[in-house]
Wavefront OBJ file of the C-alpha trace (Angstrom):
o trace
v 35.669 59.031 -26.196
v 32.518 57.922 -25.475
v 30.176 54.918 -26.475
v 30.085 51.489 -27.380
v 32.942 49.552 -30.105
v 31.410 47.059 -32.989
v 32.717 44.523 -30.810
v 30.955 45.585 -27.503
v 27.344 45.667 -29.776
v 28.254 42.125 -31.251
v 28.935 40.718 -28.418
v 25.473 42.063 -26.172
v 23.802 40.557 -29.430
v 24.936 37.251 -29.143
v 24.257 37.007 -25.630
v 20.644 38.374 -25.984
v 20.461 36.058 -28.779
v 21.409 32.982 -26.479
v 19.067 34.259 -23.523
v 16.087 34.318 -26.076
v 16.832 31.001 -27.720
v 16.790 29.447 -24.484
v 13.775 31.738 -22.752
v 11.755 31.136 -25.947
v 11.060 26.969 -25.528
v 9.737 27.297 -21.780
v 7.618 30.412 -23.039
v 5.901 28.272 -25.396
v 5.808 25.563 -23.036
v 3.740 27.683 -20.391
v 1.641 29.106 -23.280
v 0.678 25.181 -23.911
v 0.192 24.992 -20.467
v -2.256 27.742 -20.233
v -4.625 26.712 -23.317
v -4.537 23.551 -21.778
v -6.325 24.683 -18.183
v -8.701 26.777 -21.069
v -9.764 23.100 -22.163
v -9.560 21.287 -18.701
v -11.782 23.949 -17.133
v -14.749 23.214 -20.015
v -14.113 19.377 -19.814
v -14.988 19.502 -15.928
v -17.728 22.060 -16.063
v -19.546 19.971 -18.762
v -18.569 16.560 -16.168
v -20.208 18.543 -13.782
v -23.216 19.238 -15.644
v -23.925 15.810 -17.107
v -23.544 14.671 -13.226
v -26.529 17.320 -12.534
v -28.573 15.843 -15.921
v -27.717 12.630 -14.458
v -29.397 13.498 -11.054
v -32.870 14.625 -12.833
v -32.890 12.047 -15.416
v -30.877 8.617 -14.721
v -29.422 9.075 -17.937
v -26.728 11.133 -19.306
v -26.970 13.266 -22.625
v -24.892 13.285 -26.238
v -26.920 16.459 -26.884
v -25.126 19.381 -24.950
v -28.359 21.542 -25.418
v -29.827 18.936 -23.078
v -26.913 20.667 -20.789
v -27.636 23.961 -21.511
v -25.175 24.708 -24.367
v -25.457 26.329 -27.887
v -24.174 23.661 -29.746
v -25.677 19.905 -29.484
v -21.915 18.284 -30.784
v -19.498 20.348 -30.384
v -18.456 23.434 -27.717
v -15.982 25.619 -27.684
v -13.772 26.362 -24.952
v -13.600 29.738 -24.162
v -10.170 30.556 -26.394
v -11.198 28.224 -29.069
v -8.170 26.026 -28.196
v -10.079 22.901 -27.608
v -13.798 21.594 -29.060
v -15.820 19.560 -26.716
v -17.890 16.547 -27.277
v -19.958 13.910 -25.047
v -20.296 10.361 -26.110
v -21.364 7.198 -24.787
v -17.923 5.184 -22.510
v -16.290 2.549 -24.763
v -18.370 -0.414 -24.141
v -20.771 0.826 -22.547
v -24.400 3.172 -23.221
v -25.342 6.563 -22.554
v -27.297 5.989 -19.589
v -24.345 4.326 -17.630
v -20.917 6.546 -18.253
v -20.609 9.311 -20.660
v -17.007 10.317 -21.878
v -16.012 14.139 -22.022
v -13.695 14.984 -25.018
v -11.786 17.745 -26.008
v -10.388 17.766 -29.504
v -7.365 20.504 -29.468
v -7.474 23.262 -32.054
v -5.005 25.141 -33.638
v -1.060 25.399 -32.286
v -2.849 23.455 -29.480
v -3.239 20.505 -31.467
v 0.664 19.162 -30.935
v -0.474 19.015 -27.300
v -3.056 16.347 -28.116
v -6.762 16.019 -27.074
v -8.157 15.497 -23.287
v -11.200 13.476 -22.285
v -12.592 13.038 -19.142
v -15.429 10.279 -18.340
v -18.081 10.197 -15.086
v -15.639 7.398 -13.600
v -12.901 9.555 -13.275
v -10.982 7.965 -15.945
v -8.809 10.464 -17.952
v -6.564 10.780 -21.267
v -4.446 12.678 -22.275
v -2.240 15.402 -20.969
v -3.590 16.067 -17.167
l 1 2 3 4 5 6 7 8 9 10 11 12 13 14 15 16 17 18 19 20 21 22 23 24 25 26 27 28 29 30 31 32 33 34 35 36 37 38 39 40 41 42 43 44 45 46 47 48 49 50 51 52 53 54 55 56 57 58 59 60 61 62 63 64 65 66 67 68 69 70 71 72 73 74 75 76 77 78 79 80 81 82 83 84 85 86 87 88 89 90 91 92 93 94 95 96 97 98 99 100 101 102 103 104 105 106 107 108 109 110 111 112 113 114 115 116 117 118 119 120 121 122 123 124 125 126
């Protein structure tokens, strides 16, 4: 006779079973992971754009179109996991330190929101 027993299937069930329970957190982990970098990468290229605004005008800008953007409040990084904003440092104005938020979207938002400002000073998961 040839084949598999009831036994011999139940038993390759459980242990695929117990393989995926455990693969299945650190999948979802290195998803996060990913969509973060998607939200990182649009924090620092807007940085990196107020420090050019910066360099024409000795000011930096609330208003991404100023920057070159579609939206004047909020962008969207390239997934949609994470909305980006500029706003004036915590005690401070525009024209000295600007503050580069991302608010997370979605699934994303149990990873919590980034911000990045032109001192270097970050929050959040980086």
């Amino acid at each position: 006779m040839k084949g598999f027993t009831v036994i011999e299937m139940v038993v390759a069930l459980v242990i695929a079973a117990v393989l995926a329970a455990l693969a299945y957190p650190s999948y979802q982990e290195y998803v996060q992971r990913g969509n973060r970098a998607d939200g990182y990468g649009l924090i620092v290229q807007v940085v990196n754009a107020q420090e050019r605004f910066f360099a024409e005008e000795l000011t930096y800008t609330e208003d991404l179109t100023d920057l070159g953007y579609a939206s004047d409040e909020n962008v969207s990084s390239d997934d949609g996991n994470y909305l980006v904003s500029a706003a004036a440092c915590g005690g401070g104005t525009i024209a000295d330190c600007v503050v580069v938020s991302g608010v997370a979207q979605g699934a994303q938002a149990e990873d919590g929101n980034l911000s990045l400002d032109t001192r270097g000073v970050t929050t959040g998961n980086w």
